[in-house]
C-alpha positions in Angstrom: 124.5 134.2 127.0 120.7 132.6 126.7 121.7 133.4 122.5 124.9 131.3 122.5 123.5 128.4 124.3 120.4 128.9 121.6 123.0 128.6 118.6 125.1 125.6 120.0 122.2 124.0 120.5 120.9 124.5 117.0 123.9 123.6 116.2 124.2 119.9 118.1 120.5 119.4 116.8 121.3 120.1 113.0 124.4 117.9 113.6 122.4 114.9 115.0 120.1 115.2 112.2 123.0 115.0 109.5 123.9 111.9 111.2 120.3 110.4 111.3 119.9 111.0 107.7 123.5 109.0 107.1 122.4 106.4 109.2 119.0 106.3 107.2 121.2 106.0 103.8 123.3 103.1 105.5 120.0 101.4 106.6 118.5 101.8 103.2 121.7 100.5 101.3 121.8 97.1 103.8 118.2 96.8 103.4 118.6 96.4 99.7 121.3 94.0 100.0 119.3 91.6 102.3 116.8 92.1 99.1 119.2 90.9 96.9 120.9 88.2 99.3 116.8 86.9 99.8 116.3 87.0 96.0 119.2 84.5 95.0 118.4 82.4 97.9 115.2 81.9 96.3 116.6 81.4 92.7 119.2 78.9 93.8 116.4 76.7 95.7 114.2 76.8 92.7 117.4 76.0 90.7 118.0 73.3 93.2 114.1 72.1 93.4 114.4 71.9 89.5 117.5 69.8 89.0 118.2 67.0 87.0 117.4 63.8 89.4 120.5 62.7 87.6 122.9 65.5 89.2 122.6 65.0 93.2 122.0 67.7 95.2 123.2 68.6 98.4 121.8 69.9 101.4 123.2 72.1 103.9 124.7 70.6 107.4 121.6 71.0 109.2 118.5 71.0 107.8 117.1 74.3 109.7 119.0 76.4 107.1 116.9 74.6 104.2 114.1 74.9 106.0 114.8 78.9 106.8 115.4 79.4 102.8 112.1 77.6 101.8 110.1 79.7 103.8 111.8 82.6 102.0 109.7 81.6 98.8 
């Protein structure tokens, strides 16, 4: 009986540690899209930083959002 309970334990344990590792692999994928998403908020405020004075440009409702993006850089 102690040999059963062994294995299905084993068993839960290898289970639980399949789904760690798919949760790692989900982690790791939105980890590199935050990456990405922080990389073209930085290319779009030196785009913006760089503009023509000529061609406005226009600022977020609510200046906190700038100001989160800048400290990005």
């Amino acid at each position: 009986m102690d040999e059963r309970r062994v294995e299905a334990l084993e068993g839960e344990v290898g289970q639980l540690r399949a789904d760690v590792g798919s949760m790692n692999e989900r982690i790791s994928a939105i980890e590199g899209r935050f990456e990405n998403l922080k990389d073209m908020m930085k290319k779009m405020i030196e785009m913006q930083s760089k503009a023509s004075p000529a061609i406005p440009t226009v600022e977020p409702k609510g200046k906190k959002i700038l100001e989160m993006m800048r400290k990005l850089i």
